[in-house]
C-alpha positions as CSV (number, residue, x, y, z in Angstrom):
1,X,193.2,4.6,46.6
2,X,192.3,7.9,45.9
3,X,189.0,9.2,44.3
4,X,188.5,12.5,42.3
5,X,185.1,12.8,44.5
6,X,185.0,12.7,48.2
7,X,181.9,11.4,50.0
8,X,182.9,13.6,52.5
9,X,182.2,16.8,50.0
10,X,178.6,16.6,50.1
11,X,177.6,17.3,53.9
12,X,180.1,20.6,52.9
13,X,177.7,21.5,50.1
14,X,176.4,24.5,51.9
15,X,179.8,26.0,52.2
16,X,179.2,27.1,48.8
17,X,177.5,30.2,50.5
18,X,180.9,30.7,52.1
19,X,182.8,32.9,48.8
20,X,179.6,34.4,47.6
21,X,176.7,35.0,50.5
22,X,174.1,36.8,48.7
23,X,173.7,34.0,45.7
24,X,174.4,30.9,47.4
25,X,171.1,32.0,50.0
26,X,169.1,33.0,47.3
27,X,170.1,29.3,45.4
28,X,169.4,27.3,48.8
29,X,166.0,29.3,49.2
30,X,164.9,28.7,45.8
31,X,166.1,24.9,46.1
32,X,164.2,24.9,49.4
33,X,161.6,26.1,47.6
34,X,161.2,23.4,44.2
35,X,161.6,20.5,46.5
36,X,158.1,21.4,48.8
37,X,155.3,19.3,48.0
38,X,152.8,20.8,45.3
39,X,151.3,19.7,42.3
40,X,154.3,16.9,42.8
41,X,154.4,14.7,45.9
42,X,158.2,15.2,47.9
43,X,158.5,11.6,47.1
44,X,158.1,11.9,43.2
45,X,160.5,15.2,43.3
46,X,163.0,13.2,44.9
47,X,162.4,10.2,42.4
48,X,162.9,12.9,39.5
49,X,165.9,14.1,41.0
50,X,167.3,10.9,41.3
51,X,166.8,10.5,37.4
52,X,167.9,13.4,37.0
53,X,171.0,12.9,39.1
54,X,172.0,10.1,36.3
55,X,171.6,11.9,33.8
56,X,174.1,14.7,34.9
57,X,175.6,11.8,36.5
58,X,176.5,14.0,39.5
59,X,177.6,11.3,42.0
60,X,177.2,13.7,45.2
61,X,173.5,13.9,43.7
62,X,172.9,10.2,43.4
63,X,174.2,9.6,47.1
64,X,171.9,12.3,48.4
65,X,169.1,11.2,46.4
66,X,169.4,7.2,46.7
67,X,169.3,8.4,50.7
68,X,166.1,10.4,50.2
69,X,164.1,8.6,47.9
70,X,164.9,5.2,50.2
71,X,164.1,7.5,53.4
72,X,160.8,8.7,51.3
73,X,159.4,5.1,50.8
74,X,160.7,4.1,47.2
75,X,161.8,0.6,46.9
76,X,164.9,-0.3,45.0
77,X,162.7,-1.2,42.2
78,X,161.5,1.9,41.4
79,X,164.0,3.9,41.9
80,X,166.1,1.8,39.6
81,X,163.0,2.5,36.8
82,X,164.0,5.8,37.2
83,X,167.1,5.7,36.3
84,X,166.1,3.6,33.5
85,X,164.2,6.5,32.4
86,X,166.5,8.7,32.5
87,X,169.2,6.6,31.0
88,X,166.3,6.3,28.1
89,X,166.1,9.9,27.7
90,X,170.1,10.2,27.5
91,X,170.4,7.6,25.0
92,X,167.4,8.9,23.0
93,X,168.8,12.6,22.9
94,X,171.8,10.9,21.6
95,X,170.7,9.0,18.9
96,X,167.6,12.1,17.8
97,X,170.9,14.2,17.0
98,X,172.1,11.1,14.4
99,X,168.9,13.0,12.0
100,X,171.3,16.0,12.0
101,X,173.9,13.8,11.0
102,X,171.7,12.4,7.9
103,X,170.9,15.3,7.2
104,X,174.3,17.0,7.1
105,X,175.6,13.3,4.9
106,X,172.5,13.5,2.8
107,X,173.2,17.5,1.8
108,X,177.3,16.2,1.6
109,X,176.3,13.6,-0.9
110,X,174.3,15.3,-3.3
C-alpha cells in the first residue's frame, strides 16, 4: 500500500537546506533557537508543539513530537490532553466564524 507521506521523509527534513542554503540555516537556527528552555520548560514546548502539530495536522510533526514529548517525560495522558486542546481550539475557531455567518443571514434577511 502506498502512503502520500513517507516516515522515512522526516530524518531528510534538513535537506531542505540543500536548494536554498542561506534560509534553510537561518530557519534551523531560529528553530534551534524557540525550542531552548526559557520562560517555557523543553518539555512544555514540546507538549505545545505536539498540540500544535494536530492542529496543522502535520503527521511528520506528530511522529517527531509523540517521540520527544515521550523521551521528555510526558505520559500518554497528557499528551493526549493536549491534543484535546488543540482539537478544542480548532473546533472553537470553527464554530466563532458561524457569528459571521449570522451576521451575514441576519443583514440577508432584513
Amino acid at each position: 500500500m502506498s502512503h502520500y507521506y513517507n516516515e522515512a521523509d522526516l530524518a531528510k527534513f534538513p535537506q531542505i537546506s540543500e536548494y536554498q542554503k542561506a534560509m534553510g540555516d537561518k530557519f534551523f537556527a531560529w528553530y534551534g533557537e524557540v525550542f531552548k528552555e526559557g520562560a517555557l520548560t523543553a518539555r512544555e514546548k514540546s507538549l505545545i508543539a505536539l498540540a500544535v502539530a494536530h492542529a496543522v495536522q502535520c503527521p511528520y510533526c506528530i511522529d517527531a513530537y509523540t517521540q520527544d514529548t515521550l523521551q521528555k517525560g510526558c505520559t500518554e495522558e497528557q499528551m493526549m490532553e493536549a491534543v484535546h486542546v488543540a482539537a478544542a481550539i480548532r473546533g472553537g475557531a470553527s464554530l466563532v466564524h458561524g457569528v459571521q455567518m449570522m451576521n451575514k443571514a441576519n443583514k440577508l434577511s432584513m
